[in-house]
Backbone bond lengths (Angstrom), bond angles and torsions (degrees), N, CA, C in turn:
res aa  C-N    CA-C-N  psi(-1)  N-CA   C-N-CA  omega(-1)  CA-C   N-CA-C  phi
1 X - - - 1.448 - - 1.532 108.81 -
2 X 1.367 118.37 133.07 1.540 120.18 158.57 1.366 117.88 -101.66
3 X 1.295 105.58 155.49 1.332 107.38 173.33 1.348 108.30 -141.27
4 X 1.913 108.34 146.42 1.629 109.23 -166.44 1.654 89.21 -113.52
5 X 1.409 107.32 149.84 1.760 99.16 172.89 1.819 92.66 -128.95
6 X 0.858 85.51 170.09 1.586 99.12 -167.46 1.695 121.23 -171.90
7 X 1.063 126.75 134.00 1.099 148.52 179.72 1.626 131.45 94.74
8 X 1.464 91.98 42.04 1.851 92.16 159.10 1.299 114.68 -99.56
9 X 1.203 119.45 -170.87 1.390 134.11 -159.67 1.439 120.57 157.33
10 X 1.234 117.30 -163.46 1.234 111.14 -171.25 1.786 113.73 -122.25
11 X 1.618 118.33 134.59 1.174 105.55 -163.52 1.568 92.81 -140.62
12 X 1.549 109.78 170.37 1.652 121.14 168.83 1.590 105.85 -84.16
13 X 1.359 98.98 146.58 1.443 118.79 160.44 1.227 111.84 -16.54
14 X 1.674 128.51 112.43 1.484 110.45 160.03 1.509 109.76 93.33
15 X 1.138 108.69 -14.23 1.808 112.28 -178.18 2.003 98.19 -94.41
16 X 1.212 116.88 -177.03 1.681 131.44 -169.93 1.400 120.26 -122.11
17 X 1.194 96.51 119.78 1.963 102.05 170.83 1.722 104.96 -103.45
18 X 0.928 91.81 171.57 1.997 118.40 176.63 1.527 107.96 -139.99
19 X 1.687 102.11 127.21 1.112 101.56 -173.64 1.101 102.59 -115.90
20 X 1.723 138.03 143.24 1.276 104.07 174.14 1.781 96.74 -139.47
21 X 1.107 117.08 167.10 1.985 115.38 -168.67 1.726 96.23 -145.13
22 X 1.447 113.56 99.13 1.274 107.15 167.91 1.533 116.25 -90.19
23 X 1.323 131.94 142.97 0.939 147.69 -154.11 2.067 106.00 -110.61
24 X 0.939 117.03 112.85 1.299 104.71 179.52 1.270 135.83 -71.50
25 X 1.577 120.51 1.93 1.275 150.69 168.23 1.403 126.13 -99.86
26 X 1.601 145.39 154.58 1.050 141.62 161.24 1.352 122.20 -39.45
27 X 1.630 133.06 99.21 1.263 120.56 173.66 1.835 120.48 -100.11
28 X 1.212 104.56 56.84 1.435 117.72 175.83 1.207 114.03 -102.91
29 X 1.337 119.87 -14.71 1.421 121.78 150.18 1.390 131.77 -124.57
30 X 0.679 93.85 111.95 2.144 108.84 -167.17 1.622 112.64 -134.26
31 X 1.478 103.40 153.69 1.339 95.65 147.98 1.168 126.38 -109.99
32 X 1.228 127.17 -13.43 1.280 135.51 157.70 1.249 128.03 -144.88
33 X 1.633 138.31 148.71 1.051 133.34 139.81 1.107 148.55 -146.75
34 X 1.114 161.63 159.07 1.678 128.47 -139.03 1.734 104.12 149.83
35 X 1.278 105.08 -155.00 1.541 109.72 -164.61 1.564 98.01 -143.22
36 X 1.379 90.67 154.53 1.729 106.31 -176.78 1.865 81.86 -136.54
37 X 1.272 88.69 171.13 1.564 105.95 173.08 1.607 113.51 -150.36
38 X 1.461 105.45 176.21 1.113 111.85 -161.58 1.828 108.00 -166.13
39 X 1.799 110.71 99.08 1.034 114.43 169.66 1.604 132.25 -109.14
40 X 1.123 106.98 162.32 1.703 122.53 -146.85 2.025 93.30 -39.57
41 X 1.377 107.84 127.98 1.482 110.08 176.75 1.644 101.25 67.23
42 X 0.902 133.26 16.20 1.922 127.01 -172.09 1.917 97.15 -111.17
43 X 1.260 90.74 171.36 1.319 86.60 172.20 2.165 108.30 -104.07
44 X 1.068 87.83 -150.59 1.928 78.99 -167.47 1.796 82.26 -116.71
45 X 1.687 89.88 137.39 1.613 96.77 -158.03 1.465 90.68 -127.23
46 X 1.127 120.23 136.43 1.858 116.64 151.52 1.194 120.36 -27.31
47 X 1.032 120.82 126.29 1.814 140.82 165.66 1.144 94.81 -107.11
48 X 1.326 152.09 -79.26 1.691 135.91 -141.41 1.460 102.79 165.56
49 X 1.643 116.97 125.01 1.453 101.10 173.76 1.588 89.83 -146.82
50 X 1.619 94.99 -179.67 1.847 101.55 -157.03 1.563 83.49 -135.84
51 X 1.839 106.40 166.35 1.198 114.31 -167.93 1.421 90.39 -123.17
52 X 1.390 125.65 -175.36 1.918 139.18 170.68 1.841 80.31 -68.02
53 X 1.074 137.45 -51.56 1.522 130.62 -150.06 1.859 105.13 -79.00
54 X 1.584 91.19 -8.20 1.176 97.89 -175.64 2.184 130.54 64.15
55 X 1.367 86.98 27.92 1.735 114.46 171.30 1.385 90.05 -95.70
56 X 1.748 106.68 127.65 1.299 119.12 165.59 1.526 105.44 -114.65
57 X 1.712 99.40 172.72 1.628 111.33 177.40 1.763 104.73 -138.80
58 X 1.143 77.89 150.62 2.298 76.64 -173.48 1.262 86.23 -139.25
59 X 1.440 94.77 145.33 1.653 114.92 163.55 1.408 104.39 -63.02
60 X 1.742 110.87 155.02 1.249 120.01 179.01 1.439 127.67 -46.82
61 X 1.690 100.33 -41.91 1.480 113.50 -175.90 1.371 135.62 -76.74
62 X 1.938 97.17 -2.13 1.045 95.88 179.67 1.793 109.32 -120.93
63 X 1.325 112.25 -16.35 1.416 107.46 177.61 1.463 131.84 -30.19
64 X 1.028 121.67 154.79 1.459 130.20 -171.05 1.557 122.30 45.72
65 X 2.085 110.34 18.57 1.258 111.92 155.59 1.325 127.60 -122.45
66 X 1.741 106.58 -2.78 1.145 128.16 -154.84 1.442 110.84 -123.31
67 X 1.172 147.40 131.75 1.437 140.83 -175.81 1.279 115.05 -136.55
68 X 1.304 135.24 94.53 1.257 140.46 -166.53 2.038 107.59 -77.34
69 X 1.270 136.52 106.05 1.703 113.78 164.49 1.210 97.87 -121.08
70 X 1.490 112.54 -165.94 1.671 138.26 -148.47 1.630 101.62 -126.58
71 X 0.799 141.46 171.61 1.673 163.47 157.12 1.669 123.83 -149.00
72 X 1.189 110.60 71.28 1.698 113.59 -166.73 0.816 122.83 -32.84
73 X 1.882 101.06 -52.73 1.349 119.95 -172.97 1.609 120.04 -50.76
74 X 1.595 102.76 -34.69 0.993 91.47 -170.75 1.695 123.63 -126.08
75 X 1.814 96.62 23.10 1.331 124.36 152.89 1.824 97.67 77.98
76 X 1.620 117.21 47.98 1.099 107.85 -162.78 1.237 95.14 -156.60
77 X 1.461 114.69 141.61 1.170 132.28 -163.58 1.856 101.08 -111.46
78 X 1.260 102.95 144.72 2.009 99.27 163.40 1.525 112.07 -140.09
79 X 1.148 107.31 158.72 1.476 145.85 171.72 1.379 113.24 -104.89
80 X 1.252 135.61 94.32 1.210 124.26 172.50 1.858 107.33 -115.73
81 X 1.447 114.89 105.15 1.266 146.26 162.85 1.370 128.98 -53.70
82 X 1.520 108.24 92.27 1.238 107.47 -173.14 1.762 109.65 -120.11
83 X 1.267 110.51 160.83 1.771 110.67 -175.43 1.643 103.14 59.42
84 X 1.461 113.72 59.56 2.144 87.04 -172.91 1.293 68.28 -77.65
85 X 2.130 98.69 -179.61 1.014 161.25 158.36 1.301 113.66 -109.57
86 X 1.294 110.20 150.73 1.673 121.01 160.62 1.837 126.46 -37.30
87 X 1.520 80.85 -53.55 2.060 111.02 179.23 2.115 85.18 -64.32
88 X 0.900 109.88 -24.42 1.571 84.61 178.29 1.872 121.87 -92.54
89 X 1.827 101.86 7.06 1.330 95.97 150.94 1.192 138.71 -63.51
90 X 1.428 130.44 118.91 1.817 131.54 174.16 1.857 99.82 -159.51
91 X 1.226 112.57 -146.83 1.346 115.00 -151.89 1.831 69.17 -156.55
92 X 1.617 110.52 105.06 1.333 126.06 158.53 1.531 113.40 -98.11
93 X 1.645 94.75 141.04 1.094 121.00 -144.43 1.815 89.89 -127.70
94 X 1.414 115.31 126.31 1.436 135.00 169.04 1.835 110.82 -81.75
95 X 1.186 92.26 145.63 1.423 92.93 168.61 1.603 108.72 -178.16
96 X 1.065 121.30 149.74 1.560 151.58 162.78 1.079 143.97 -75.29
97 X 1.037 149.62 148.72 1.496 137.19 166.73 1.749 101.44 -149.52
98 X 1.441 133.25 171.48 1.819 122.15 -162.42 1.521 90.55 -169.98
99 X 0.582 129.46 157.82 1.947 138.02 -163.90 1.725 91.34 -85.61
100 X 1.605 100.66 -13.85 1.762 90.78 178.07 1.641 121.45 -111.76
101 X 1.090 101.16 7.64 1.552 127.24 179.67 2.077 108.17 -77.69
102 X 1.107 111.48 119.21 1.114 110.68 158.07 1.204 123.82 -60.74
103 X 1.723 111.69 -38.25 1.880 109.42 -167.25 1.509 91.42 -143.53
104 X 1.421 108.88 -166.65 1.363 107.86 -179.59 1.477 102.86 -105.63
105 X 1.872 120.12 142.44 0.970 152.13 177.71 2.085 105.07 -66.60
106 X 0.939 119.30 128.60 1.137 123.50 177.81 1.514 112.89 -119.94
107 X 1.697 120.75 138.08 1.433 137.34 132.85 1.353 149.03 -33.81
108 X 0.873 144.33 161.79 1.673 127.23 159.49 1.664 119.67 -90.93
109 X 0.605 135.49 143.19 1.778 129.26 -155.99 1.281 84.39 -73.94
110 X 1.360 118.59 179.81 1.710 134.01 -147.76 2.069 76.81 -173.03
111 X 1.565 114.57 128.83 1.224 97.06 176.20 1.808 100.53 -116.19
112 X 1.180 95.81 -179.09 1.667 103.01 -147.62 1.883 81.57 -154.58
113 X 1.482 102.19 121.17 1.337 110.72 -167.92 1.559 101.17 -129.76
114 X 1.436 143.50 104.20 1.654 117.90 160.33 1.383 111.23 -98.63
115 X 1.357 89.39 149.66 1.881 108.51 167.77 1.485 110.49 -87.63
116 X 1.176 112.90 143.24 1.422 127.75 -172.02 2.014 95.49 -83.85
């Protein structure tokens, strides 16, 4: 499976991104998929991922700004970014996992920059 992610960029303090990671395969059955991140010298941390049952999990730092959903139809996952912060600059990273997957499937980072 590949997956394309797309739509970071660079924004002000407090303003909204959309992230979105289409998957070139059926993602109606998964066990997970979602976003991790990764800022300058940090290690790559959970951002938010979703299950087939559709139960998600978010990193601490981002709850109650961040809302990860699904689009089957059209095999695509989103991130929609609300309230960033600065600390939420890194280079987010998509990824997968499928009950037939040995490991997890990876993206190309998409970077995500805020201005103070």
């Amino acid at each position: 499976v590949q997956l394309q992610a797309s739509g970071g960029g660079l924004v002000q303090a407090g303003g909204s991104l959309r992230l979105s990671c289409a998957a070139s395969e059926s993602i109606v059955s998964i066990n997970r998929m979602g976003w991790y991140r990764q800022g300058p010298g940090k290690q790559r941390d959970l951002v938010a991922v979703i299950t087939s049952s559709g139960r998600t999990n978010y990193g601490d730092s981002v709850k109650g700004r961040f809302t990860i959903s699904r689009d089957n139809a059209k095999n695509t996952v989103y991130l929609q970014m609300n309230s960033l912060k600065p600390e939420d600059t890194a280079v987010y990273y998509c990824m997968i996992n499928r009950p037939q997957d040995r490991y997890d499937y990876w993206g190309q980072g998409t970077q995500v920059t805020v201005s103070s």
